[in-house]
C-alpha positions in Angstrom: 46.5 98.0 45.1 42.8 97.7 43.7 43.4 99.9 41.5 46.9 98.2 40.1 44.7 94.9 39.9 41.6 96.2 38.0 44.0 97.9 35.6 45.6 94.7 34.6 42.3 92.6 34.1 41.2 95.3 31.6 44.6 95.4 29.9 44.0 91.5 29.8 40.5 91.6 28.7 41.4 94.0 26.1 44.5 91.9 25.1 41.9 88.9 24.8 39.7 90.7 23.0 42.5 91.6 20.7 43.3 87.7 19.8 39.6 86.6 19.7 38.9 89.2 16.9 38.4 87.3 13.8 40.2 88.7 10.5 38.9 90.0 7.9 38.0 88.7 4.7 39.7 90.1 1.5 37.1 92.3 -0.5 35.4 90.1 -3.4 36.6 91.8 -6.6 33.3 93.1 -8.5 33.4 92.3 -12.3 31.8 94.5 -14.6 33.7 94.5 -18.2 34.3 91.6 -20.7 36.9 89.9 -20.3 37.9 89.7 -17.4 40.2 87.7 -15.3 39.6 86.6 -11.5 40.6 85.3 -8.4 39.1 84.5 -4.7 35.9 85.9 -4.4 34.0 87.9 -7.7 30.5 88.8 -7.6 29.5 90.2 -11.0 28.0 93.9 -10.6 25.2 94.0 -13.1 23.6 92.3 -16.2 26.6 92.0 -18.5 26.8 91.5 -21.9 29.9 90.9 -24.5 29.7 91.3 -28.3 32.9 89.5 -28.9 35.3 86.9 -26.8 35.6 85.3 -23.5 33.0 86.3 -20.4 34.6 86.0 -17.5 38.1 84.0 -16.4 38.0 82.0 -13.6 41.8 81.3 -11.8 42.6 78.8 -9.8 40.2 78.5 -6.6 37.9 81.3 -7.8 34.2 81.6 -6.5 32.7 84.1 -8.5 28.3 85.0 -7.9 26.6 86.5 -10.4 24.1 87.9 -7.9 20.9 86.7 -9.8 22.5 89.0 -12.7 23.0 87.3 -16.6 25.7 87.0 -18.4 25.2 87.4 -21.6 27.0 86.2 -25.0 26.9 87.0 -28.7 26.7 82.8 -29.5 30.5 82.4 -29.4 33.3 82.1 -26.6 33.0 80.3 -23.4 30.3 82.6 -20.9 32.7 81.4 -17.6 36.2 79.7 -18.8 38.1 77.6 -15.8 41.3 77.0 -15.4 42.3 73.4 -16.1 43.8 71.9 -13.4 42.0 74.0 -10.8 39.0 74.1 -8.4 36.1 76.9 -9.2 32.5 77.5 -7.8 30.1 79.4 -10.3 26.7 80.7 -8.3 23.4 82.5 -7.9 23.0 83.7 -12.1 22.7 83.0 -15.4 24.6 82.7 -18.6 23.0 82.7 -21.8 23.9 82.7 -25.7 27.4 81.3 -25.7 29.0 78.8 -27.6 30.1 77.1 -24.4 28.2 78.8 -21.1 30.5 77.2 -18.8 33.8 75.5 -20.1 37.6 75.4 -19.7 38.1 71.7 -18.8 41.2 69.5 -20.3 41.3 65.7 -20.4 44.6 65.8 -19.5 44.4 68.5 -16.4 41.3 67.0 -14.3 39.8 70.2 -12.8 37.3 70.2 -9.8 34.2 72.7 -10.6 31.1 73.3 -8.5 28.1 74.8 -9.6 25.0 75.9 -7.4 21.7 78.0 -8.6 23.0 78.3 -12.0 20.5 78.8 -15.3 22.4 77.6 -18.0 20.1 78.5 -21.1 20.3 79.1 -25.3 23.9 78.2 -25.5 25.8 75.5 -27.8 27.1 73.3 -24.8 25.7 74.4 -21.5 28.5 72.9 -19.1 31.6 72.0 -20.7 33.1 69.3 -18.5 36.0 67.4 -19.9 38.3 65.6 -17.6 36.9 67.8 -14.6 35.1 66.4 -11.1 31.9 68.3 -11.5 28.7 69.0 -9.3 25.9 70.4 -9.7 22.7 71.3 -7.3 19.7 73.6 -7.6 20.6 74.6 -11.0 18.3 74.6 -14.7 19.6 73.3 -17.7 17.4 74.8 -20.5 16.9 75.8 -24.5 20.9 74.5 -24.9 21.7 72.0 -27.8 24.2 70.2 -25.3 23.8 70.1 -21.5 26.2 69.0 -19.3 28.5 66.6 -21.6 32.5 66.1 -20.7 34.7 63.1 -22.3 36.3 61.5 -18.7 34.0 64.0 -16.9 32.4 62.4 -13.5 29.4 64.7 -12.3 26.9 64.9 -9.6 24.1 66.5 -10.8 21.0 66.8 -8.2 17.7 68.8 -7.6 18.5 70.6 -11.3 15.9 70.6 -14.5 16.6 69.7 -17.7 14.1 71.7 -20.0 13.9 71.7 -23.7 17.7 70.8 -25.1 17.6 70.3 -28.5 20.8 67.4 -28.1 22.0 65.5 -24.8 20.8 66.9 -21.5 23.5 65.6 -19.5 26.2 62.6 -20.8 29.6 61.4 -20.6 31.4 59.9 -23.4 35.0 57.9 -23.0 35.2 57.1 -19.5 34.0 58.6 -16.9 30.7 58.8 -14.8 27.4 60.8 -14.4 25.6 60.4 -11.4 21.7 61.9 -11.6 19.5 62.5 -8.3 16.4 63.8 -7.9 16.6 65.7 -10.8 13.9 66.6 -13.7 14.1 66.1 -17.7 11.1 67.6 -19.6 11.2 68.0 -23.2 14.8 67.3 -24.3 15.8 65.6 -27.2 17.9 62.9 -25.6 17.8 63.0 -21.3 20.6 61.1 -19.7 23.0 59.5 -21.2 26.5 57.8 -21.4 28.8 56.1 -24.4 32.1 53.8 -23.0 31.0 55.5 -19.2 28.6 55.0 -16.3 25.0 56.2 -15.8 23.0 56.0 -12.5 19.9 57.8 -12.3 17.8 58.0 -8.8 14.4 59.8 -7.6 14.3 62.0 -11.2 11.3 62.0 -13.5 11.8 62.2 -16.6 8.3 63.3 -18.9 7.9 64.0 -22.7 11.4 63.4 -23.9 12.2 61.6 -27.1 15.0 59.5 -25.4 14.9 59.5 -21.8 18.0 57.4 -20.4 20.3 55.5 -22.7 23.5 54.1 -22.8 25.9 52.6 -25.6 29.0 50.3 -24.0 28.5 51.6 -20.8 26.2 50.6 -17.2 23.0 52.5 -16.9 20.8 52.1 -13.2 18.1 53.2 -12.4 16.4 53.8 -9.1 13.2 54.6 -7.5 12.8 57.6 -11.1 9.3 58.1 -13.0 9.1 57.9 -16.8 5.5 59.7 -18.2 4.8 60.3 -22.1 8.4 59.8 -23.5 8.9 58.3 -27.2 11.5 55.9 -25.5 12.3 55.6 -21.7 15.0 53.6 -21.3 17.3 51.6 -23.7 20.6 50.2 -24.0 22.9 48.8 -27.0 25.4 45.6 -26.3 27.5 45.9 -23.2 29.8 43.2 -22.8 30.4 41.9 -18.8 27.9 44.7 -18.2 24.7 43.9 -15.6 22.3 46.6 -15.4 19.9 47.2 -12.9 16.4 48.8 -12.5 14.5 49.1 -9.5 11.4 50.5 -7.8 10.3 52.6 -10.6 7.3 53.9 -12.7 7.1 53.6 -16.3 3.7 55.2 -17.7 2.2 56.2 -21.3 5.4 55.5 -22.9 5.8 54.5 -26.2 8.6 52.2 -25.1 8.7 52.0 -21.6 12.0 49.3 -21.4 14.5 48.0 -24.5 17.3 46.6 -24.2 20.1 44.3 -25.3 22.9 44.3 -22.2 22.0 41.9 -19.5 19.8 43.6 -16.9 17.8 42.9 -13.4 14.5 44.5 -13.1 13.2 44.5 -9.7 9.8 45.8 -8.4 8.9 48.2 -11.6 5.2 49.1 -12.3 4.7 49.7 -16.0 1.1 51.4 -16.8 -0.3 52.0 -20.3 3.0 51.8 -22.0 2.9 50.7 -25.9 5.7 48.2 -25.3 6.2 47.9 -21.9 9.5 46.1 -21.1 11.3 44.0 -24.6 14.7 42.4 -24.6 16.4 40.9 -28.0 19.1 39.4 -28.9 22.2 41.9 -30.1 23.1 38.6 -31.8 22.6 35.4 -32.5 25.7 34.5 -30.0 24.9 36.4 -27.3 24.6 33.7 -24.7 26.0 35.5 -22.3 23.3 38.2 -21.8 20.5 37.6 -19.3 17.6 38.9 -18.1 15.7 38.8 -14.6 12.8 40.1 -13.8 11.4 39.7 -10.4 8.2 41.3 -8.8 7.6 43.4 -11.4 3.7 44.6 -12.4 2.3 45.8 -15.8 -1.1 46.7 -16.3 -2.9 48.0 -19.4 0.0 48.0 -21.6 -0.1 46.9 -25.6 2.3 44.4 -25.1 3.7 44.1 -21.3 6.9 41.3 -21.2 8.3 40.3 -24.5 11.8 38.3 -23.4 12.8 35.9 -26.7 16.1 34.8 -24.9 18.3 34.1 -21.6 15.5 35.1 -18.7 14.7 34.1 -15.3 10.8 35.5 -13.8 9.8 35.2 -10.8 6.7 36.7 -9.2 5.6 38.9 -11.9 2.5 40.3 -12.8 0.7 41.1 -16.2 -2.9 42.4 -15.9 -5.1 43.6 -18.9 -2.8 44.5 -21.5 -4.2 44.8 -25.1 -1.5 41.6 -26.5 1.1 39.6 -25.0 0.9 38.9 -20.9 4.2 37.2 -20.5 6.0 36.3 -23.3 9.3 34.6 -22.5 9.9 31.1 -24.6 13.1 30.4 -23.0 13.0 31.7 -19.4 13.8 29.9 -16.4 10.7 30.2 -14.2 11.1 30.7 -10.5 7.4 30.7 -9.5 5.1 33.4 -8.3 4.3 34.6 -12.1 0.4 36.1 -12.9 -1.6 36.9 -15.9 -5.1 37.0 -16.5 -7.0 39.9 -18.8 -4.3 40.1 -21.1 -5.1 39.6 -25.1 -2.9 36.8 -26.7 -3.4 33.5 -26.2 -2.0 31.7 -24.0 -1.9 34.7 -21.3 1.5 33.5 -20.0 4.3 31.5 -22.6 8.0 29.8 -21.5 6.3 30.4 -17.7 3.3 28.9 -15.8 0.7 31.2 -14.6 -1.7 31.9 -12.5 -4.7 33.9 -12.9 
């Protein structure tokens, strides 16, 4: 009878044992010709490079790593091609020489695509991203004419450099929306950017580009970023019904730290030997509409620190030892709080009252 009993607890263990064991994932398919077409899992077996065509073909749901191997183009075709419509994660490589490194999307097919430890380097446009939901983390950007760029293309980028692009680092044109955090842009032509879209940029640093963050038509905010030695760090064109905003952030050794002509609220900025630190104009003589407020804001050592000739309201902001103008706003609305002394010009503080 003890026997009878201990053989059916091992049958039942074994039986358990059985069910609990987990099953087994498909091989990943290992890619190692031009070419070629994939799906589920693809790791890439070796440096690859293709004289002619396509790279790789990514099918629906495909997650193909390049296990820290390049793929390599002769300046034409797409390096990774998506399939519009569908969902793709590209990991752990490099692509490099194509037309298009990564590309496939379709305005009219909205395709989802993830991207993690990617270089993207020496190609035409780096990420192709056209009507596709798009992130990207822990990845460089580098040596392209075009970064990331997509018409209707809304993008997470974060923890990813932007190094030397000859064009656009990262933008979205006709709709859509790129979203920037803690990211880096050194040396690019034009950083950030969006036309008839939506810009934010937070915790990035942005250092020696020619245009750092701009927008035409669209919203561009900026939070808690650091602009150092760039020709212009931030500017906007006319926006209509569009408030942007720009807070906590560094502006330093810019040639123009802050210009623009859509109504925007600039809260507790520090702006630090800038040429022209923070200047607003009208985009016409009719634009009533667009406003400025600046509140708890400091510049220090600047050639000219606040030039506002229209629609302002200042409050608590503080101009200290810059080579020309303090505070130069003839038609703000003053809320109090406002400090100049050191400053060049004449009176130190115009359109507000002052305190030293």
């Amino acid at each position: 009878m003890r026997r009878s009993v201990i053989a059916a607890t091992s049958v039942l263990a074994v039986g358990l044992t059985l069910q609990a064991a987990p099953a087994m994932a498909a091989p990943a398919t290992i890619v190692s010709t031009c070419g070629t077409t994939v799906s589920g899992r693809a790791v890439l077996a070796a440096d690859l490079t293709c004289a002619t065509g396509d790279g790789i073909t990514l099918s629906d749901g495909a997650v193909l790593d390049l296990q820290k191997h390049t793929l390599t183009g002769a300046g034409a075709g797409t390096g990774i091609h998506y399939t519009a419509g569908g969902t793709a994660t590209i990991k752990n490589g490099t692509v490099r020489n194509w037309d298009a490194g990564v590309g496939g999307g379709d305005f009219l097919s909205p395709s989802t695509l993830t991207v993690f430890r990617l270089v993207l380097e020496d190609n035409e446009t780096a990420l192709a991203g056209d009507g596709a939901t798009v992130a990207v983390s822990e990845s460089r950007v580098s040596e392209n004419e075009f970064g990331i760029t997509g018409s209707n293309m809304f993008a997470t980028v974060t923890t990813t450099r932007f190094l030397d692009n000859t064009g656009v680092a990262a933008s979205v044109v006709t709709g859509g929306r790129v979203a920037v955090a803690s990211s880096v842009f050194n040396g690019n032509n034009w950083g950030a950017s969006c036309n008839e879209g939506a810009l934010t940029v937070s915790a990035s640093t942005f250092t020696d580009n020619t245009l750092a963050v701009s927008g035409s038509n669209c919203g561009v905010d900026v939070a808690g970023s650091t602009f150092t030695g760039n020709a212009t760090a931030y500017t906007t064109s006319f926006s209509p019904g569009i408030e942007n905003e720009i807070t906590s952030s560094k502006f330093i050794s810019n040639t123009v730290a802050v210009s623009t002509k859509v109504s925007t609220v600039l809260t507790g900025n520090k702006f630090y030997k800038n040429r022209t630190a923070f200047k607003a104009v009208p985009p016409s003589p009719d634009a009533a509409d667009v406003t400025f407020t600046l509140d708890g804001n400091t510049f220090d050592r600047n050639l000219d620190a606040l030039y506002v000739t229209f629609g302002s309201t200042l409050k608590n902001n503080h101009a200290i030892n810059n080579t020309r103008f303090g505070i130069y706003a003839p038609k703000a609305t003053d809320l109090g709080g406002n400090t100049a002394y050191g400053n060049g010009s004449k009176p130190q503080c115009v359109g507000v009252a002052c305190t030293p």
